[in-house]
N, C-alpha and C positions, 0 to 999 in steps of 0.2 A: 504494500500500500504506500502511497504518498501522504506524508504526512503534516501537514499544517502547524505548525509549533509555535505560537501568543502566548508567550513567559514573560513577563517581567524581570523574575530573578535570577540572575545570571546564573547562577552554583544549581539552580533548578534545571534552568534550561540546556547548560551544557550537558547535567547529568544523563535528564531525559533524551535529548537528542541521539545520548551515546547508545542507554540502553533501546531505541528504537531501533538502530544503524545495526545491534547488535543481535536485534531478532530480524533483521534482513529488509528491513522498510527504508524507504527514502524520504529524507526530511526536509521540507521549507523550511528556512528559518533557522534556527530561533530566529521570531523577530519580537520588539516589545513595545510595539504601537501596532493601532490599528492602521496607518498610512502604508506604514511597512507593508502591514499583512495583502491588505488589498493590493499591490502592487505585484508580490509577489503570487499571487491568485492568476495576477494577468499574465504573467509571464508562464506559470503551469500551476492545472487546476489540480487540486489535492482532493485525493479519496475522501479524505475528513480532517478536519481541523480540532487541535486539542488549543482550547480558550481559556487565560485566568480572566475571569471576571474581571476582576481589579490590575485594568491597562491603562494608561495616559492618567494615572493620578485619580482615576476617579474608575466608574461601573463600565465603562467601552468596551469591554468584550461580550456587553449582552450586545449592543448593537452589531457591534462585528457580527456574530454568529445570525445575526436578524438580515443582515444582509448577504452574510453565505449560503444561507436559510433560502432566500428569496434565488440565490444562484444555482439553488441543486444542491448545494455542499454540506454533507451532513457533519454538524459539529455536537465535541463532548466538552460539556465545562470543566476546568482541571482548575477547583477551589475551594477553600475552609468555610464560604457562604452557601452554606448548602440552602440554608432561604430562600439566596435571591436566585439560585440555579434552578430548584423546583416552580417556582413563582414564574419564570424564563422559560419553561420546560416546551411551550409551543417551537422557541426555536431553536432544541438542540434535543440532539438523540441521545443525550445520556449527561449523568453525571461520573465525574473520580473527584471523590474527596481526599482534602489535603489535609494534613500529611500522608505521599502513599510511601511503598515499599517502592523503591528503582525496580529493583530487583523480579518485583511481581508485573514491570510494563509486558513484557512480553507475553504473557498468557491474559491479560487484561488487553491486550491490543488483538488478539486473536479473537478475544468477544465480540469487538466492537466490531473488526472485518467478519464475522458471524451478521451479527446485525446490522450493520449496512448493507449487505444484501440480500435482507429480509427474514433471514431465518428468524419462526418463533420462537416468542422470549420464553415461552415453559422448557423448549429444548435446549435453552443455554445453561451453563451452569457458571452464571456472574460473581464472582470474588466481591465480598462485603466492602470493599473501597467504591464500587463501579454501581451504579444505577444507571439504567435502560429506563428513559420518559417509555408509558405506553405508546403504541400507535394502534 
């Protein structure tokens, strides 16, 4: 999968990026605005976008995802507001709550490319950091 990477925190974003590279996915980014993001969208589209909430100082990664949302592009929140992600939940396919394990991206990224192309959610078996919005 191509993977969309909206991190703000550097020592976050590089780790995730590795462990994504590490389970054989190719990664946008890290970027840590949404200016970034969207530009790199135009330049090639991402299977799915993993979002912190909290981009440009404030909440921009719901919009982000609202406009990836509106692209095709299925995004998962990757944040400790678990509030405002379910409250969001129209436009993203899931949430990862923070703090996760590095270590567990890889079988947690295998869910999501599960559910991005549509397998149902009773057949997955989701890791308690990862929530799947209904569809």
């Amino acid at each position: 999968m191509i993977v969309l990477v909206a991190e703000d925190e550097p020592i976050t974003s590089f780790v995730l990026a590795g462990e994504l590279k590490r389970a054989g996915h190719s990664v946008l980014g890290p970027v840590t605005n949404t200016s970034d993001a969207l530009q790199l969208v135009e330049e090639c589209r991402p299977d799915v976008a993993l979002i912190e909430i909290e981009l440009d100082g404030d909440y921009a990664g719901i919009e982000l995802a609202r406009q990836l949302s509106t692209m095709g592009i299925p995004c998962v929140y990757a944040s400790a507001r678990s509030t405002l992600a379910r409250e969001n939940a129209s436009s993203a396919l899931g949430y990862l709550a923070k703090p996760y394990n590095p270590e567990s991206i890889a079988e947690i990224f295998e869910i999501i490319k599960e559910a991005v192309s549509g397998a149902p959610l009773q057949q997955l078996r989701i890791p308690p950091a990862l929530e799947i919005f209904g569809r």
